[in-house]
C-alpha positions as CSV (number, residue, x, y, z in Angstrom):
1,X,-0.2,-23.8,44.4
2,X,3.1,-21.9,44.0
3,X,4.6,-20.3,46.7
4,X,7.9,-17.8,46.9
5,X,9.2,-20.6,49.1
6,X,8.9,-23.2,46.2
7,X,11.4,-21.1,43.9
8,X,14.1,-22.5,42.7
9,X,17.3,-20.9,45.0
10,X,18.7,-17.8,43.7
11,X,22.3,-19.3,42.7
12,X,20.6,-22.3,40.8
13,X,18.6,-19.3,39.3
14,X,21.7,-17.8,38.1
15,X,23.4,-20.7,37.3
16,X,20.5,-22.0,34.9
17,X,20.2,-19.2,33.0
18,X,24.2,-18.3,33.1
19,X,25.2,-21.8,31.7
20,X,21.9,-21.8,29.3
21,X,23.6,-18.2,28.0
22,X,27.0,-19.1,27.5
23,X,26.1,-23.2,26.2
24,X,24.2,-21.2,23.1
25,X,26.5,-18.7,22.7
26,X,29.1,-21.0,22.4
27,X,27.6,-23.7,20.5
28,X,27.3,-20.9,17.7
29,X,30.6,-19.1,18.1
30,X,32.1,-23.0,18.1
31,X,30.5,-23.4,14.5
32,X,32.0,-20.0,13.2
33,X,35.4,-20.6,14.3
34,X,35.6,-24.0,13.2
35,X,34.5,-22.5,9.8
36,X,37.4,-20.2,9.6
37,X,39.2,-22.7,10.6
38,X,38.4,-24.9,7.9
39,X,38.7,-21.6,5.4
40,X,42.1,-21.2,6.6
41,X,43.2,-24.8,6.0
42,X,41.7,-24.7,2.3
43,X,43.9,-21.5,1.5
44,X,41.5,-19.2,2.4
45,X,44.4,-16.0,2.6
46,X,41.2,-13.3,4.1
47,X,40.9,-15.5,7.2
48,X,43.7,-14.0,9.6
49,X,45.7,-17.3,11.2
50,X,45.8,-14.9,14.7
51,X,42.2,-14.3,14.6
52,X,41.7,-18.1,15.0
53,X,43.6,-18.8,17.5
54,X,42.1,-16.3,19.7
55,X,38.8,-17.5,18.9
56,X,39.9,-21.1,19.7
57,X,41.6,-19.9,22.8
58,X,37.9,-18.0,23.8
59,X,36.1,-21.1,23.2
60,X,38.5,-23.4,24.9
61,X,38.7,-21.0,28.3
62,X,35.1,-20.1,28.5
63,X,34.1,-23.8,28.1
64,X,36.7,-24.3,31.0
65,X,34.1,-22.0,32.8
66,X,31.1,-23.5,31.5
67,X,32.3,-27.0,33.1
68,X,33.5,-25.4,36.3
69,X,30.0,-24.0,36.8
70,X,28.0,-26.9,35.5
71,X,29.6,-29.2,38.1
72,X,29.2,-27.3,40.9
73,X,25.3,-26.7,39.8
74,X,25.5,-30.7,40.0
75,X,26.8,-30.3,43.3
76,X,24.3,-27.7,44.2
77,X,21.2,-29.8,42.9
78,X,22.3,-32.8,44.9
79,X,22.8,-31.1,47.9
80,X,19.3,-28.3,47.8
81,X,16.2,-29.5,48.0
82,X,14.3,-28.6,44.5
83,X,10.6,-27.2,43.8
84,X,8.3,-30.6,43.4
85,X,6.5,-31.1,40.2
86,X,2.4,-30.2,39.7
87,X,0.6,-32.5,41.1
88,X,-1.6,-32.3,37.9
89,X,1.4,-33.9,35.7
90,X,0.9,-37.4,34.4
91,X,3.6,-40.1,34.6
92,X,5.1,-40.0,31.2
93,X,5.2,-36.1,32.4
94,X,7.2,-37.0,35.0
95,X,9.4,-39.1,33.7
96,X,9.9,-36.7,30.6
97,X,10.8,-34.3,33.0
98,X,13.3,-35.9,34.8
99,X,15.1,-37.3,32.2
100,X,15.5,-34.2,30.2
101,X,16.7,-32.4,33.7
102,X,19.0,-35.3,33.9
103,X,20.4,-35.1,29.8
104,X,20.6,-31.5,30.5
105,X,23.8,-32.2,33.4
106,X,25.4,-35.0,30.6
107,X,25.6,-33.0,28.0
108,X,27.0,-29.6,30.3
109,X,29.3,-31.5,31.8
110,X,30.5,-33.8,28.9
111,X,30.3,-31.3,26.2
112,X,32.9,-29.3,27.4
113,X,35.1,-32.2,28.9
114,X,35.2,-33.4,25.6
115,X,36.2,-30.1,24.1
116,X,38.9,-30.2,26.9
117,X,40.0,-34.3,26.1
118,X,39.7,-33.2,22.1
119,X,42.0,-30.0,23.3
120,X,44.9,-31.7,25.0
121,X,44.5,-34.8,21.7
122,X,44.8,-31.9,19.2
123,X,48.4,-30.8,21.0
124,X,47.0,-27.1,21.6
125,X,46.4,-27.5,24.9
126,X,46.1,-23.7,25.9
127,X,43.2,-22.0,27.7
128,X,43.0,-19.4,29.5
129,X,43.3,-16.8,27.1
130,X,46.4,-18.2,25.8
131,X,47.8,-17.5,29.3
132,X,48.2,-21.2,30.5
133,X,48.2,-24.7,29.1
134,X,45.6,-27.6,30.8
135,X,46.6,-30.6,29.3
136,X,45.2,-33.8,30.5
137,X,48.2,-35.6,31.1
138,X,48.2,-39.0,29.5
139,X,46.5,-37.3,26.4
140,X,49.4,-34.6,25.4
141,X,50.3,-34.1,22.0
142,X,48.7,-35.4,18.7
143,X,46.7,-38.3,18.9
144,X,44.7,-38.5,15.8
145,X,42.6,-42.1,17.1
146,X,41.2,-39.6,20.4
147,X,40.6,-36.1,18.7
148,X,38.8,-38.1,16.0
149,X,36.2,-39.7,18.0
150,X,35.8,-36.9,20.9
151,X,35.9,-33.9,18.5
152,X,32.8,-35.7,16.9
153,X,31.3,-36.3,20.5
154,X,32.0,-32.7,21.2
155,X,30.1,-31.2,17.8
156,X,27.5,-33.5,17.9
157,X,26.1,-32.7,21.3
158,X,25.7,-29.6,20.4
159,X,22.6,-30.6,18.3
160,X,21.7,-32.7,21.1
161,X,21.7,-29.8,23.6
162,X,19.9,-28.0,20.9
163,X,17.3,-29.9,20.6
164,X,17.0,-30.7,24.1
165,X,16.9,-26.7,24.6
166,X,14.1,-26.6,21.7
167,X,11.3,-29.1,23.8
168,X,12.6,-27.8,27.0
169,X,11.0,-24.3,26.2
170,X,8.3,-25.7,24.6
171,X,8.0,-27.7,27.5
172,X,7.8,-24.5,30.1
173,X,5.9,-22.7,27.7
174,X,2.9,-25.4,27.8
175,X,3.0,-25.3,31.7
176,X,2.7,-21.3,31.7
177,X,0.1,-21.2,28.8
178,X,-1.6,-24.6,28.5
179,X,-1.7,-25.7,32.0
180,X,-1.9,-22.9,33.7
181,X,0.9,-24.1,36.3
182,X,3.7,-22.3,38.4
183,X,6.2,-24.4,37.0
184,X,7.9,-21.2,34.6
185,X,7.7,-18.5,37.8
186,X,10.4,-21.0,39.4
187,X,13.1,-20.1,37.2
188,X,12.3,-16.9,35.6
189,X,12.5,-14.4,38.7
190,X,10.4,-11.4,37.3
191,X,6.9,-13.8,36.4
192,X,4.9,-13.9,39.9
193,X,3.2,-17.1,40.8
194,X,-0.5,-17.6,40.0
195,X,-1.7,-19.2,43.2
Protein backbone atom coordinates (compact mmCIF):
# COMPACT_ATOMS: atom_id res chain seq x y z
CA UNK A 1 0.00 0.00 0.00
CA UNK A 2 0.75 3.65 -0.93
CA UNK A 3 0.66 6.24 1.45
CA UNK A 4 0.98 10.33 1.00
CA UNK A 5 4.07 9.71 3.24
CA UNK A 6 5.63 7.36 0.48
CA UNK A 7 5.68 10.24 -2.25
CA UNK A 8 8.48 11.15 -3.70
CA UNK A 9 9.45 14.92 -1.91
CA UNK A 10 8.03 17.78 -3.57
CA UNK A 11 11.46 19.28 -4.89
CA UNK A 12 12.52 15.76 -6.42
CA UNK A 13 8.89 16.07 -7.84
CA UNK A 14 9.73 19.21 -9.54
CA UNK A 15 13.00 18.46 -10.37
CA UNK A 16 11.95 15.07 -12.22
CA UNK A 17 9.57 16.51 -14.25
CA UNK A 18 11.53 20.07 -14.76
CA UNK A 19 14.74 18.24 -16.11
CA UNK A 20 12.48 15.55 -18.04
CA UNK A 21 10.84 18.95 -19.69
CA UNK A 22 13.80 20.84 -20.59
CA UNK A 23 16.19 17.23 -21.52
CA UNK A 24 13.34 16.76 -24.46
CA UNK A 25 12.94 20.01 -25.37
CA UNK A 26 16.37 20.44 -25.83
CA UNK A 27 17.24 17.24 -27.34
CA UNK A 28 14.83 18.53 -30.26
CA UNK A 29 15.72 22.21 -30.36
CA UNK A 30 19.66 20.73 -30.40
CA UNK A 31 18.73 18.78 -33.67
CA UNK A 32 17.09 21.95 -35.39
CA UNK A 33 19.87 24.14 -34.72
CA UNK A 34 22.50 21.94 -35.64
CA UNK A 35 20.50 21.68 -38.93
CA UNK A 36 20.72 25.28 -39.61
CA UNK A 37 23.74 25.07 -38.79
CA UNK A 38 24.77 22.63 -41.14
CA UNK A 39 22.40 24.78 -43.94
CA UNK A 40 24.47 27.69 -43.15
CA UNK A 41 27.84 26.02 -43.69
CA UNK A 42 26.61 24.44 -47.18
CA UNK A 43 25.64 28.06 -48.48
CA UNK A 44 22.38 27.95 -47.39
CA UNK A 45 21.90 32.26 -47.76
CA UNK A 46 17.88 31.91 -45.97
CA UNK A 47 19.37 30.66 -42.76
CA UNK A 48 20.25 34.03 -40.81
CA UNK A 49 24.14 33.51 -39.31
CA UNK A 50 22.58 35.64 -36.00
CA UNK A 51 19.72 33.39 -35.64
CA UNK A 52 22.26 30.53 -35.02
CA UNK A 53 24.10 31.82 -32.72
CA UNK A 54 21.40 32.71 -30.54
CA UNK A 55 19.98 29.37 -30.73
CA UNK A 56 23.49 27.85 -29.92
CA UNK A 57 23.87 30.39 -27.19
CA UNK A 58 20.04 29.08 -25.77
CA UNK A 59 21.14 25.60 -25.94
CA UNK A 60 24.48 26.07 -24.49
CA UNK A 61 23.00 28.22 -21.28
CA UNK A 62 20.01 26.24 -20.62
CA UNK A 63 22.08 23.00 -20.66
CA UNK A 64 24.32 24.98 -18.17
CA UNK A 65 20.89 24.90 -16.19
CA UNK A 66 19.96 21.39 -16.94
CA UNK A 67 23.50 20.25 -15.32
CA UNK A 68 23.23 22.59 -12.40
CA UNK A 69 19.82 21.07 -11.52
CA UNK A 70 20.61 17.46 -12.43
CA UNK A 71 23.52 17.42 -9.86
CA UNK A 72 21.96 18.84 -7.17
CA UNK A 73 18.88 16.26 -7.83
CA UNK A 74 21.98 13.73 -7.36
CA UNK A 75 22.71 15.39 -4.30
CA UNK A 76 19.15 15.35 -3.24
CA UNK A 77 18.66 11.55 -3.95
CA UNK A 78 21.65 10.60 -2.02
CA UNK A 79 20.85 12.58 0.86
CA UNK A 80 16.39 11.81 0.98
CA UNK A 81 15.26 8.82 1.68
CA UNK A 82 13.14 7.49 -1.54
CA UNK A 83 9.64 5.66 -1.86
CA UNK A 84 10.64 1.55 -1.75
CA UNK A 85 9.64 -0.47 -4.62
CA UNK A 86 6.30 -2.99 -4.67
CA UNK A 87 6.81 -5.63 -2.85
CA UNK A 88 5.06 -7.58 -5.73
CA UNK A 89 8.16 -6.69 -8.27
CA UNK A 90 10.38 -9.54 -9.31
CA UNK A 91 14.25 -9.36 -9.33
CA UNK A 92 14.99 -8.63 -12.90
CA UNK A 93 12.25 -5.84 -11.93
CA UNK A 94 14.24 -4.60 -9.53
CA UNK A 95 17.29 -4.58 -11.04
CA UNK A 96 15.67 -3.04 -14.23
CA UNK A 97 14.59 -0.42 -12.13
CA UNK A 98 17.50 0.62 -10.59
CA UNK A 99 19.65 0.63 -13.30
CA UNK A 100 17.51 2.70 -15.51
CA UNK A 101 17.11 5.30 -12.31
CA UNK A 102 20.84 5.10 -12.30
CA UNK A 103 21.44 5.68 -16.50
CA UNK A 104 18.91 8.24 -16.06
CA UNK A 105 21.64 10.56 -13.60
CA UNK A 106 24.70 9.55 -16.39
CA UNK A 107 23.29 10.62 -19.12
CA UNK A 108 21.75 14.19 -17.24
CA UNK A 109 24.69 14.86 -15.93
CA UNK A 110 27.13 13.77 -18.87
CA UNK A 111 25.06 14.96 -21.67
CA UNK A 112 25.29 18.31 -20.94
CA UNK A 113 29.04 18.25 -19.58
CA UNK A 114 29.79 17.15 -22.72
CA UNK A 115 27.94 19.78 -24.60
CA UNK A 116 29.92 22.13 -22.17
CA UNK A 117 33.64 20.07 -22.87
CA UNK A 118 32.51 20.10 -26.80
CA UNK A 119 31.67 24.08 -26.14
CA UNK A 120 34.90 25.28 -24.73
CA UNK A 121 36.86 22.50 -27.73
CA UNK A 122 34.79 24.32 -30.44
CA UNK A 123 36.42 27.86 -29.22
CA UNK A 124 32.75 29.39 -28.63
CA UNK A 125 32.77 29.12 -25.28
CA UNK A 126 29.84 31.59 -24.50
CA UNK A 127 26.74 30.86 -22.37
CA UNK A 128 24.75 32.63 -20.71
CA UNK A 129 22.89 34.32 -23.27
CA UNK A 130 25.93 35.46 -24.89
CA UNK A 131 26.47 37.44 -21.64
CA UNK A 132 29.58 35.35 -20.33
CA UNK A 133 32.16 32.93 -21.51
CA UNK A 134 32.62 29.31 -19.34
CA UNK A 135 35.41 27.85 -20.75
CA UNK A 136 36.94 24.88 -19.20
CA UNK A 137 40.34 26.00 -18.92
CA UNK A 138 42.84 23.49 -20.32
CA UNK A 139 40.26 22.98 -23.26
CA UNK A 140 40.12 26.75 -24.76
CA UNK A 141 40.21 27.29 -28.27
CA UNK A 142 39.95 24.70 -31.29
CA UNK A 143 40.82 21.32 -30.63
CA UNK A 144 39.49 19.34 -33.41
CA UNK A 145 40.77 15.61 -31.68
CA UNK A 146 38.19 16.63 -28.38
CA UNK A 147 35.07 18.30 -30.17
CA UNK A 148 35.29 15.30 -32.47
CA UNK A 149 34.80 12.58 -30.06
CA UNK A 150 32.63 14.54 -27.27
CA UNK A 151 30.31 16.25 -29.84
CA UNK A 152 29.52 12.58 -30.90
CA UNK A 153 29.14 11.61 -27.12
CA UNK A 154 26.96 14.65 -26.69
CA UNK A 155 24.46 13.76 -29.91
CA UNK A 156 24.44 10.32 -29.32
CA UNK A 157 23.03 10.27 -25.89
CA UNK A 158 20.46 11.91 -26.90
CA UNK A 159 19.00 8.73 -28.52
CA UNK A 160 20.13 7.01 -25.51
CA UNK A 161 18.06 9.21 -23.20
CA UNK A 162 15.39 8.73 -25.73
CA UNK A 163 15.06 5.56 -25.51
CA UNK A 164 15.66 5.31 -21.95
CA UNK A 165 12.60 7.90 -21.68
CA UNK A 166 10.56 5.52 -24.23
CA UNK A 167 10.61 2.15 -21.66
CA UNK A 168 10.67 4.42 -18.68
CA UNK A 169 6.97 5.43 -19.48
CA UNK A 170 6.14 2.33 -20.62
CA UNK A 171 7.61 1.11 -17.60
CA UNK A 172 5.11 3.46 -15.19
CA UNK A 173 2.43 2.97 -17.44
CA UNK A 174 2.45 -1.05 -16.73
CA UNK A 175 2.66 -0.36 -12.89
CA UNK A 176 -0.56 2.04 -13.13
CA UNK A 177 -2.53 -0.19 -15.65
CA UNK A 178 -1.08 -3.73 -15.53
CA UNK A 179 -0.16 -4.11 -11.93
CA UNK A 180 -2.36 -2.10 -10.47
CA UNK A 181 0.54 -0.48 -8.20
CA UNK A 182 1.18 3.07 -6.57
CA UNK A 183 4.39 3.30 -8.20
CA UNK A 184 2.96 6.31 -10.96
CA UNK A 185 0.97 8.37 -7.89
CA UNK A 186 4.66 8.99 -6.51
CA UNK A 187 5.69 11.24 -9.17
CA UNK A 188 2.77 12.61 -10.74
CA UNK A 189 1.09 14.81 -7.93
CA UNK A 190 -2.60 15.06 -9.12
CA UNK A 191 -3.17 10.79 -9.42
CA UNK A 192 -4.27 9.70 -5.74
CA UNK A 193 -2.94 6.47 -4.39
CA UNK A 194 -5.10 3.31 -4.68
CA UNK A 195 -4.48 1.83 -1.26
Amino acid sequence: MTTQSNRYTTVAITLHWLIAILIVVMIFAGWQTDDLRQALFEGDTSVDPQTVAFLFNWHKTIGILILALSVFRLVWRLTHKQPSLPDGMNAFERFAATATHWAFYVLIIGMPLAGWITASASGFPSFFFNSESLPIPELMGENEAVYGVVSQIHSKSAWAILVLLGLHIAAALKHHFIDRDDVLTRMVVFLKPRG
